[in-house]
C-alpha positions as CSV (number, residue, x, y, z in Angstrom):
1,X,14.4,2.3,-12.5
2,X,11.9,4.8,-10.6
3,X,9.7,3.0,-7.4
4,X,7.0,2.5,-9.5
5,X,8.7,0.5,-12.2
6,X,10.6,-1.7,-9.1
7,X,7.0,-1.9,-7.6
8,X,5.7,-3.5,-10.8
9,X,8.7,-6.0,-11.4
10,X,8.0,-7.0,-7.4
11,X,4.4,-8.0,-7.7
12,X,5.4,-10.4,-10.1
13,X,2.9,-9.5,-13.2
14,X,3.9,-11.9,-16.1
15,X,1.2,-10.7,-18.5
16,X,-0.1,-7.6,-19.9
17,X,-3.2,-8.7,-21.2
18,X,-5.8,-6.0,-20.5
19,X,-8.7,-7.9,-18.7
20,X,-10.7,-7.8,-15.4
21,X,-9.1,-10.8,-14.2
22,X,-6.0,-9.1,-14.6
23,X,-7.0,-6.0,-12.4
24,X,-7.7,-8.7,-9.7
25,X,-5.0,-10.4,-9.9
26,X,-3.0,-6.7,-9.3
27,X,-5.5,-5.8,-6.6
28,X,-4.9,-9.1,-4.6
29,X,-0.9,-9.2,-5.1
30,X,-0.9,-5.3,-4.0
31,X,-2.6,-6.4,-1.0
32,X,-0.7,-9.0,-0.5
33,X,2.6,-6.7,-0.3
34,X,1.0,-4.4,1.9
35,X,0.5,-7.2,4.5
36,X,3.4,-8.6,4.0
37,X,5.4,-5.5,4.6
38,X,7.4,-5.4,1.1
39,X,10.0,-2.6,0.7
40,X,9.1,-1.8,-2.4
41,X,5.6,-1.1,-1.3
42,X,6.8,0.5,0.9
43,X,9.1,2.9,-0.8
44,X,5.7,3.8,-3.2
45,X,4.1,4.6,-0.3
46,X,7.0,7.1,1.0
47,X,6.5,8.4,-2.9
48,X,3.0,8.9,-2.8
49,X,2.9,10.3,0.8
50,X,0.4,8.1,2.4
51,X,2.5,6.1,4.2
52,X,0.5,7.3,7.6
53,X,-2.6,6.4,6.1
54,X,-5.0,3.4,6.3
55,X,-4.4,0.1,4.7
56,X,-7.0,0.8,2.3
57,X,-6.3,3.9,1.2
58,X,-2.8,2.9,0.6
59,X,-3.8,0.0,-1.4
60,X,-6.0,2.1,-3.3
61,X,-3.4,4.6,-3.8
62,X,-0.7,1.9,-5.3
63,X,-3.9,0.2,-7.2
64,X,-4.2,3.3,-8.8
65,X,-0.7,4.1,-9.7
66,X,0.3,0.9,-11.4
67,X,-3.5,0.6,-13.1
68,X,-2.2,3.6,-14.9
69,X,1.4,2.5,-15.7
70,X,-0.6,-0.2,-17.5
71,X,-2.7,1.5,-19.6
72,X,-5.7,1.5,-17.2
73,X,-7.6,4.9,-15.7
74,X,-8.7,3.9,-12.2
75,X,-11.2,6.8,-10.4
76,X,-12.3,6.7,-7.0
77,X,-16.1,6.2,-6.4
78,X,-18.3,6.1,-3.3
79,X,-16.8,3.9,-0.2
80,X,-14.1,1.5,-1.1
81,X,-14.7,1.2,-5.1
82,X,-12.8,2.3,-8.2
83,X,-14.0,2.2,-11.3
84,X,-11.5,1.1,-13.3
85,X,-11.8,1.6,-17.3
86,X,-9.6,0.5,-20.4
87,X,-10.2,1.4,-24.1
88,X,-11.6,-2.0,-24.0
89,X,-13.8,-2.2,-20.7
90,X,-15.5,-0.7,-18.2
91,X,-15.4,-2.1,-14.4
92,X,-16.6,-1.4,-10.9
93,X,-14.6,-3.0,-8.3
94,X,-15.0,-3.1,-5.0
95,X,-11.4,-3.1,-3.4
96,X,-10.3,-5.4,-0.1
């Protein structure tokens, strides 16, 4: 398995139901690896080179990458917010 994929099985996401209370469920568990140091977290941030950056842009950098492994786009907007779309809904969030 790539980083990504071993990311994904880490954070523990049982369902793949598309919803927003999905996307913050994945927000809060990917910030909850990042404080808790996780290797596998890690190793995604070695991947996406932003391993020297701040704590929220590598959150929003992994928030990104496994928004779109599921099925989700995910686009950066003004300050701290992504707007996070699925064929089914449209969302603003405002990350951590």
């Amino acid at each position: 398995m790539n980083p990504l994929e071993n990311y994904l099985l880490s954070l523990q996401i049982n369902t793949y139901k598309t919803s927003i209370y999905q996307v913050i469920e994945i927000q809060t568990r990917i910030w909850q690896s990042l404080q808790s140091g996780s290797s596998y977290a890690l190793a995604m941030l070695e991947v996406l080179e932003v391993v020297n950056h701040s704590k929220q842009q590598q959150h929003q950098a992994l928030l990104k990458q496994v928004l779109q492994l599921l099925g989700y786009s995910a686009q950066s907007q003004v300050g701290n917010n992504l707007l996070i779309a699925h064929k089914r809904f449209s969302h603003s969030l405002e990350l951590l």
